[in-house]
C-alpha positions as CSV (number, residue, x, y, z in Angstrom):
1,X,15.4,-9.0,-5.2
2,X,15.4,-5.2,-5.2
3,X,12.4,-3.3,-5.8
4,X,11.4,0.5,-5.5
5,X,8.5,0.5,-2.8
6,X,6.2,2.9,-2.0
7,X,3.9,3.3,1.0
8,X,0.8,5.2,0.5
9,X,-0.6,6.9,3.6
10,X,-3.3,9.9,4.8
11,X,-1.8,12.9,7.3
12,X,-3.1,12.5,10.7
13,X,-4.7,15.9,11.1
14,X,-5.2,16.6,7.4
15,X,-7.6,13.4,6.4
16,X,-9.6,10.8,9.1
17,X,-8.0,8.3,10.1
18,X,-8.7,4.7,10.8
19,X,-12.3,5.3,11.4
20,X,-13.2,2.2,11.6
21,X,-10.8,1.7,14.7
22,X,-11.9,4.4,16.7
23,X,-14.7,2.7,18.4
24,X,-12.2,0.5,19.7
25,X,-9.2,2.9,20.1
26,X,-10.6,6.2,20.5
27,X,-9.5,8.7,17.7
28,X,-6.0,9.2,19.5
29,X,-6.0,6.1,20.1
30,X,-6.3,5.4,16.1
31,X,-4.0,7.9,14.7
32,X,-1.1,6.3,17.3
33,X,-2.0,3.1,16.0
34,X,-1.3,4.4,12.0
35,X,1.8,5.5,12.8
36,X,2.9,2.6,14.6
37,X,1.7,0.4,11.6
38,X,3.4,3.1,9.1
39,X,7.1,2.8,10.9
40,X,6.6,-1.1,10.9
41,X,6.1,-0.8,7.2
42,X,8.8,1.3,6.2
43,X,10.9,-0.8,8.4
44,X,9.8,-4.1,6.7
45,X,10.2,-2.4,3.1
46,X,13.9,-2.2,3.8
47,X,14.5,-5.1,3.2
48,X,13.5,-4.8,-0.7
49,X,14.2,-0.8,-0.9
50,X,17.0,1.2,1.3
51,X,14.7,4.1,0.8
52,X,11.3,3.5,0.5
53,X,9.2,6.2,-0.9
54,X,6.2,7.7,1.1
55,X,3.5,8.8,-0.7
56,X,1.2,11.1,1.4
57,X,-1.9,12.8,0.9
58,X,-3.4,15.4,0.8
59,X,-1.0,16.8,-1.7
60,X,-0.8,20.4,-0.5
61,X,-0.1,19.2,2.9
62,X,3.8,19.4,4.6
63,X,3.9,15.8,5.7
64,X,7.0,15.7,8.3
65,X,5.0,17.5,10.6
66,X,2.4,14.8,10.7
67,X,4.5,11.9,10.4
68,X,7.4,12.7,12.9
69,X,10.5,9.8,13.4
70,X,9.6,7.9,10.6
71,X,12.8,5.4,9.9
72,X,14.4,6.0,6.6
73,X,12.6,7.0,3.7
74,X,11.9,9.7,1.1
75,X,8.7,11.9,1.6
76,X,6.8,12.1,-1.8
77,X,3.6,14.2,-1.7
78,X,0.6,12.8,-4.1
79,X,-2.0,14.9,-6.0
80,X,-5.6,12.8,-6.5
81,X,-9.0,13.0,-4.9
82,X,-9.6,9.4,-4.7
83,X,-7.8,6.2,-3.5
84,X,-7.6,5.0,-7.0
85,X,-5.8,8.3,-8.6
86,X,-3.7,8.4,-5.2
87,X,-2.1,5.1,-6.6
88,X,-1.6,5.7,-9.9
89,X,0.0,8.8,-9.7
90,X,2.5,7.5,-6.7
91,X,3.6,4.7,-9.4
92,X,3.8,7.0,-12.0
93,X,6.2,9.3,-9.3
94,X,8.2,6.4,-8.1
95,X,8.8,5.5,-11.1
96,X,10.1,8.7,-12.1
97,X,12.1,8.5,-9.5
98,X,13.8,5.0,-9.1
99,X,15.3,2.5,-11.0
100,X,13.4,1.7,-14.9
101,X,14.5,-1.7,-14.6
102,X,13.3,-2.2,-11.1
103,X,10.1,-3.8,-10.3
104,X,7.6,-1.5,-8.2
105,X,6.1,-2.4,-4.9
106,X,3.0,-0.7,-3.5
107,X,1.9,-0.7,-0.2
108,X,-0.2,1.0,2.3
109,X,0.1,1.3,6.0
110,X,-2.5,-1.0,7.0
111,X,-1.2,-4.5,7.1
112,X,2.2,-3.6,9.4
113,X,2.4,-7.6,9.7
114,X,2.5,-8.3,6.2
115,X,5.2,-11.2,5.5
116,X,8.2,-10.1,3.6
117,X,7.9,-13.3,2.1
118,X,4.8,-12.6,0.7
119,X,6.7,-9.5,-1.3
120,X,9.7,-11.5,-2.2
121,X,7.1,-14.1,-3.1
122,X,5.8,-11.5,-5.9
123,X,8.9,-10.3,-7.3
124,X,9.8,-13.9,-8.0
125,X,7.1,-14.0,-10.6
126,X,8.0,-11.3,-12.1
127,X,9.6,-12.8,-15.0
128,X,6.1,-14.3,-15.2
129,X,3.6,-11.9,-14.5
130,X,3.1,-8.3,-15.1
131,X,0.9,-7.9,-11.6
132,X,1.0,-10.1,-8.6
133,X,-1.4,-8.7,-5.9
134,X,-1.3,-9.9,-2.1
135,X,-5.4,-10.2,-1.6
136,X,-7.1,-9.6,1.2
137,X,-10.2,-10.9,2.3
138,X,-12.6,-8.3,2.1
139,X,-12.2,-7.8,-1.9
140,X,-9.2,-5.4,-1.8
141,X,-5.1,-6.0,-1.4
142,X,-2.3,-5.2,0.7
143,X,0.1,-5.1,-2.1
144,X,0.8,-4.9,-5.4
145,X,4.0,-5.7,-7.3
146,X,4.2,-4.2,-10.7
147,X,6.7,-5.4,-13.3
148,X,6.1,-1.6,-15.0
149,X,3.6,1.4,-14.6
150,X,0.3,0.9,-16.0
151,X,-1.3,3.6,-18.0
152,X,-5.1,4.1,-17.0
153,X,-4.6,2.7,-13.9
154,X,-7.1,4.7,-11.7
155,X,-10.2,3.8,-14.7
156,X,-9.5,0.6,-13.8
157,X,-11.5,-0.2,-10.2
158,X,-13.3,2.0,-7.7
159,X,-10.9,2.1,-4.6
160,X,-12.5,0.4,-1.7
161,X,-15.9,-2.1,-1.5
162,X,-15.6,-5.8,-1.7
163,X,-14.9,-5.9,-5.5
164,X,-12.0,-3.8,-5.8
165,X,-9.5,-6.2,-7.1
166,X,-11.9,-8.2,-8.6
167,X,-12.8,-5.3,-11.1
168,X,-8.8,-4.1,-11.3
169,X,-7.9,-7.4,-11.9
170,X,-10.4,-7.9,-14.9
171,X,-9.6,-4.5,-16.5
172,X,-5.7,-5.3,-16.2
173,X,-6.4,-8.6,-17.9
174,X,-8.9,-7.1,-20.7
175,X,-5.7,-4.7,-21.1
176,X,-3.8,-7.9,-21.9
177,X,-2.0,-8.1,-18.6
178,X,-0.9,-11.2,-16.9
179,X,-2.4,-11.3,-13.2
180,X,-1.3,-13.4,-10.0
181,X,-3.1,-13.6,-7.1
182,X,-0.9,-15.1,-4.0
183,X,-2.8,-16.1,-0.4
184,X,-4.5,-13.4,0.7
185,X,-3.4,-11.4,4.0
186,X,-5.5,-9.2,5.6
187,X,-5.2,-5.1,6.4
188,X,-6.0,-4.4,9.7
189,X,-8.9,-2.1,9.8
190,X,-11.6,-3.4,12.1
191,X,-12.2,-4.2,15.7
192,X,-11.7,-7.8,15.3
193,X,-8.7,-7.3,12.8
194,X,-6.7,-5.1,15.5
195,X,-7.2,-8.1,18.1
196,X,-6.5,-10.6,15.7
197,X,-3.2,-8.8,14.9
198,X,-2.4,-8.0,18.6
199,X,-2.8,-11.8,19.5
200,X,-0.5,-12.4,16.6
201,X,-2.9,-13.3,14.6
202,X,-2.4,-16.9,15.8
């Protein structure tokens, strides 16, 4: 199934990057590794989107500079001082931008393994559900698939800590949406993440 799909992402040199990494990688070493994981995303989201849409922050900031030979996509600068806003306002823009009858897909550039099964997987249910997130272990997601934009979106969790989708998912559902969660897959943002992911994760 066709979907729009955006990719949320910081600007190497505008915002940190990976910090959690850098002990391992060295901050170089870090920022190479995002934009490594970022081209392996856009390249897995063609498969659901010719042209994903790459939402980058900080708004004011020109992001081809930053993000040089990135495959084929559509730069799309987002306003919002938090992870939460950040996300909302790139589904609002997408939206805006793509197909109404299209589902939406959100990513971010941390999980450049994620199956694309796990994404056709969601737009499946679509019919079904109104959400279908892609856990991950520590309490947050490496995607969402959104039959429609949701209004309120960024009230609805704090971005980050280990009950992020735990509290989205209950506000979605107090808002009288229906929620799927499908096995998790993890983000790679630690030491033992990167190694894991390296080794193939076997």
């Amino acid at each position: 199934m066709q979907a729009t799909v955006v990719i949320l992402t910081k600007l190497p040199g505008h915002l940190p990057i990976k910090t959690r990494l850098q002990p391992l990688l060295g901050e170089q070493g870090a920022v190479d590794f995002h934009l490594e994981a970022l081209r392996l995303t856009i390249s897995m989201a063609h498969q659901f989107d010719e042209k994903p849409l790459l939402a980058t922050s900080p708004f004011e900031a020109d992001p081809e500079p930053a993000l040089p030979n990135m495959p084929r996509c559509t730069f799309m600068p987002i306003a919002g001082n938090d992870g939460a806003t950040c996300l909302e306002n790139a589904i609002e823009n997408a939206r805006s931008l793509a197909h109404a009858s299209q589902p939406l897909v959100a990513l971010g550039a941390d999980s450049p393994d994620l199956p694309p099964e796990r994404i056709a997987q969601a737009l499946d249910l679509m019919p079904e559900y109104d959400v279908v997130f892609v856990p991950t272990s520590d309490g947050g997601f490496s995607c969402m698939v959104l039959r429609a934009p949701i209004a309120g979106l960024a009230q609805g969790f704090q971005y980050g800590g280990t009950a992020a989708l735990a509290s989205l998912q209950a506000w979605m559902e107090s808002e009288g949406l229906k929620v799927r969660l499908l096995e998790p897959w993890d983000d790679v943002d630690t030491p033992e993440q990167y190694q894991a992911y390296r080794a193939g994760r076997a």
